[in-house]
Backbone as CSV, one residue per row, in Angstrom:
resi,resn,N_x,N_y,N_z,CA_x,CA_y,CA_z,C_x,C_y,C_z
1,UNK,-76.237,-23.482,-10.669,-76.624,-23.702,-12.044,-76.258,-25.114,-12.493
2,UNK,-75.154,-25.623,-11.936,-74.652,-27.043,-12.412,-76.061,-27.806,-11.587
3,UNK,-76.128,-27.545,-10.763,-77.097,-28.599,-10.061,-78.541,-28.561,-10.708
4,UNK,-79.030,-27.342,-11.504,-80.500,-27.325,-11.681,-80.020,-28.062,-13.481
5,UNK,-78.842,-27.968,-13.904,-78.673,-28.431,-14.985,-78.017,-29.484,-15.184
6,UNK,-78.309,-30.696,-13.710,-77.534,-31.966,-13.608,-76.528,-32.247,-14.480
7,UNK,-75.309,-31.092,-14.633,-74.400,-31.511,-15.628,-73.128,-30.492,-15.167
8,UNK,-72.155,-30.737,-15.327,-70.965,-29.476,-15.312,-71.015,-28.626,-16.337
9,UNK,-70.630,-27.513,-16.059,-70.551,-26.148,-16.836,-69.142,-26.133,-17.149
10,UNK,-69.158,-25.501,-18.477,-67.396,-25.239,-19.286,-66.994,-25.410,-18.128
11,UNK,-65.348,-25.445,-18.519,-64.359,-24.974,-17.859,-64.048,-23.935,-17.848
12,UNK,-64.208,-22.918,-18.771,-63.846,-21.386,-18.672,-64.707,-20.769,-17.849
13,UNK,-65.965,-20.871,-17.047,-66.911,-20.342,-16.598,-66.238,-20.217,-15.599
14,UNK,-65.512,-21.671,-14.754,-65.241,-21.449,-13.188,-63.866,-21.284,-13.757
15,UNK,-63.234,-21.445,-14.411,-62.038,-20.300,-14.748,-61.973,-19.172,-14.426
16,UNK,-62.987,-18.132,-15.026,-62.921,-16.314,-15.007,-63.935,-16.338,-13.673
17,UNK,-64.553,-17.309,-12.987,-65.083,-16.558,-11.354,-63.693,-17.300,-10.920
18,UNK,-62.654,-18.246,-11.198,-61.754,-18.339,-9.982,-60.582,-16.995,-9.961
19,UNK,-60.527,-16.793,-11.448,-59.755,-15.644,-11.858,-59.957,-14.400,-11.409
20,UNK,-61.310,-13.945,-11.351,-62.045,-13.247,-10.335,-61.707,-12.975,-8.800
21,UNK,-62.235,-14.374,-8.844,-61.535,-14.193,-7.205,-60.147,-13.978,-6.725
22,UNK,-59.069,-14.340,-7.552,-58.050,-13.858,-7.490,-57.209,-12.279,-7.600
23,UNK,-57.973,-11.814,-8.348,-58.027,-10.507,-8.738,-58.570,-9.567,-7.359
24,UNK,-59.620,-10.154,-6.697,-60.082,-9.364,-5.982,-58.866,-9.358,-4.470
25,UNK,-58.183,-10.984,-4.194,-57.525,-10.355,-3.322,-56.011,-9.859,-3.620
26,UNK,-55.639,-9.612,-4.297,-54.803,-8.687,-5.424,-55.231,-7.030,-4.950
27,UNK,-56.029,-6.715,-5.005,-56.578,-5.529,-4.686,-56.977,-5.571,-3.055
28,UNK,-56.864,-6.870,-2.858,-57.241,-6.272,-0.979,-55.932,-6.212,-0.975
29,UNK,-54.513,-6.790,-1.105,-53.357,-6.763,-0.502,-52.759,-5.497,-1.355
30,UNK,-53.184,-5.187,-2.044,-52.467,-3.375,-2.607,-53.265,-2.669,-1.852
31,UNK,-54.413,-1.911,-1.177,-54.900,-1.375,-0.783,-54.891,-1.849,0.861
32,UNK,-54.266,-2.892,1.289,-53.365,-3.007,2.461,-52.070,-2.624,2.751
33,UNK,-51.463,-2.521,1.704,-49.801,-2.772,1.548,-50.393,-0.946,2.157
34,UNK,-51.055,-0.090,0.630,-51.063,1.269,0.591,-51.444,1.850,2.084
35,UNK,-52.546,1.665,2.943,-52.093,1.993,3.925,-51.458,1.532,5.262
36,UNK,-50.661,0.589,5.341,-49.975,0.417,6.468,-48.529,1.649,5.948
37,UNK,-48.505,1.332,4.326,-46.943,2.556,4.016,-47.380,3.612,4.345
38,UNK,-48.494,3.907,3.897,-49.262,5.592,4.588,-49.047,6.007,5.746
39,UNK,-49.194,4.749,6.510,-49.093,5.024,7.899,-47.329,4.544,8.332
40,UNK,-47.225,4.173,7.974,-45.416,4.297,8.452,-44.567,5.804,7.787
41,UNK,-45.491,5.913,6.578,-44.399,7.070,6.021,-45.001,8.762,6.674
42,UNK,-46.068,8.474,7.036,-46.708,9.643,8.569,-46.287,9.943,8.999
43,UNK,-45.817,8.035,9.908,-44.730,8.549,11.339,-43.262,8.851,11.161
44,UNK,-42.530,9.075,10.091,-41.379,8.866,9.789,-40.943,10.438,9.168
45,UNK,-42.324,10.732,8.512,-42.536,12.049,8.138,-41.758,12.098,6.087
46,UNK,-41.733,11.123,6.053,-40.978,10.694,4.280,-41.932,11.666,3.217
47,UNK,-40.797,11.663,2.437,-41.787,12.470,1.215,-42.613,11.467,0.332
48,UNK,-43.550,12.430,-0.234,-44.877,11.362,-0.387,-44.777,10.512,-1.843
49,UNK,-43.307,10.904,-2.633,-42.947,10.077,-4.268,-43.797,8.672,-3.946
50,UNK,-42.965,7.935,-2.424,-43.181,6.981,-2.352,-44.402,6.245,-2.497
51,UNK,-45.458,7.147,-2.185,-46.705,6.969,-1.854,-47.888,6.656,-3.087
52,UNK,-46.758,7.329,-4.196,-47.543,7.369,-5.656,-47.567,5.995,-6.090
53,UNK,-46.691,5.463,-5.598,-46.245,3.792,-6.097,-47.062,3.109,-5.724
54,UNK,-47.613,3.100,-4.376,-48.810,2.573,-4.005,-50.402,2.778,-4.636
55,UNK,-50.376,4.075,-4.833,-51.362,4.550,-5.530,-51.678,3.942,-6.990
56,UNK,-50.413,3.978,-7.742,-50.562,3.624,-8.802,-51.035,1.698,-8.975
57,UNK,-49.827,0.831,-8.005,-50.311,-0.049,-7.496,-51.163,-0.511,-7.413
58,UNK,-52.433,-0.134,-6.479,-53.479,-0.237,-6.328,-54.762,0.211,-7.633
59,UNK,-54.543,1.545,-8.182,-54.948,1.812,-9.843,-54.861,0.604,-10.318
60,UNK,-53.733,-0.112,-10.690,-53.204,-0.960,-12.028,-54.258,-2.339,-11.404
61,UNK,-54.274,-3.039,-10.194,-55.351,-3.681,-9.719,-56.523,-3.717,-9.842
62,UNK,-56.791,-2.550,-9.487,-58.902,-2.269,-9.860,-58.983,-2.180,-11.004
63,UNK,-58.106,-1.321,-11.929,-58.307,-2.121,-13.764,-58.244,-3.201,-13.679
64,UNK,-57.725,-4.342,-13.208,-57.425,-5.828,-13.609,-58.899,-6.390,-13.097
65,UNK,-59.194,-6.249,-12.162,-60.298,-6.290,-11.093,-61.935,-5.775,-11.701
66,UNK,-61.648,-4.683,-12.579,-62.877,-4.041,-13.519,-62.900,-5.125,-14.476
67,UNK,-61.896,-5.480,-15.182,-61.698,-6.574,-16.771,-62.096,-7.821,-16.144
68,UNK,-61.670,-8.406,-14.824,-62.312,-9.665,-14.496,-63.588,-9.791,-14.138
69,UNK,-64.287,-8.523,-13.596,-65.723,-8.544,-12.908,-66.581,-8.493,-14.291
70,UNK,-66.103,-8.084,-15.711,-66.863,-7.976,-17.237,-66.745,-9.082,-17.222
71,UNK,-65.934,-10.003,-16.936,-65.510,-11.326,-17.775,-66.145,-12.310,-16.981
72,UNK,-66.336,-12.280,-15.775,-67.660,-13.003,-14.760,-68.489,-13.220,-15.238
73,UNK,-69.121,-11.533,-15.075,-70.634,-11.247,-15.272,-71.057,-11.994,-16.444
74,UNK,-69.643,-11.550,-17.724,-70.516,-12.735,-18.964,-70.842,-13.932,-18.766
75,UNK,-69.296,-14.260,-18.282,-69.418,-15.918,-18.206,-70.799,-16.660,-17.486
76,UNK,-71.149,-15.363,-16.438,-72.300,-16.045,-15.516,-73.540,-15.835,-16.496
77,UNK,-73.499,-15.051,-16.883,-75.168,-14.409,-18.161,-75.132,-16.135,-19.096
78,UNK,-73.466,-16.223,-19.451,-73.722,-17.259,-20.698,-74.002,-18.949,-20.135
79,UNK,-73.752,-18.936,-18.785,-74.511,-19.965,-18.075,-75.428,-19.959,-17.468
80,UNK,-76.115,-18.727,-17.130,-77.576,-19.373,-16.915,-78.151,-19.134,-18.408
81,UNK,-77.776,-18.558,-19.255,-78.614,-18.579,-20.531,-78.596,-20.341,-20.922
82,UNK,-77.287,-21.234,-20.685,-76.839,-22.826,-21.123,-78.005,-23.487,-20.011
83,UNK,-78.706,-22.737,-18.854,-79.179,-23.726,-17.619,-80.586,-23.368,-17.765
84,UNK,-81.252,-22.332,-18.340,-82.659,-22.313,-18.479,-83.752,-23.049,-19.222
85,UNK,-84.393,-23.393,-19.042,-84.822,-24.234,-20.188,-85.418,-24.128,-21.453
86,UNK,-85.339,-24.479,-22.349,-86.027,-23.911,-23.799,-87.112,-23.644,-24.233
C-alpha cells in the first residue's frame, strides 16, 4: 500500500501489524511451553493442577491475540481506504 501510495503510512498502522506479530509468537511459545509440560507431566505421572496453568496461559494469549488481529484488520481497512483513489 505504501508503494501504490508513493508515501509512508501512519505510524500506528505498522505499529498494531508489528504488535500483531508479536502477539502471535506469544501464543506459539504458550502453546509450546503447554505441551512439552503435558508431555513431561505424562511421563512423571503429576497431577494435572499444574496443567491448568498452562491452559489458562495459553487462554490469556489468544485473547491478547483476538484484540490484536481486530486492531490489524482495522488498521489495514483504514489504509487501504488512505491508498485508494478518490
Amino acid at each position: 500500500m505504501e508503494r501504490l501510495r508513493s508515501s509512508p503510512l501512519h505510524a500506528n498502522i505498522s505499529a498494531a501489524l508489528d504488535k500483531h506479530l508479536e502477539v502471535i509468537h506469544v501464543v506459539q511459545s504458550r502453546r509450546k511451553d503447554e505441551i512439552v509440560n503435558a508431555s513431561n507431566r505424562q511421563r512423571q505421572g503429576a497431577p494435572r493442577c499444574q496443567d491448568d496453568r498452562d491452559v489458562f496461559a495459553l487462554a490469556l494469549a489468544i485473547k491478547e491475540m483476538s484484540a490484536a488481529t481486530r486492531k490489524a484488520r482495522t488498521t489495514l481497512w483504514c489504509a487501504l481506504q488512505m491508498t485508494l483513489p478518490k
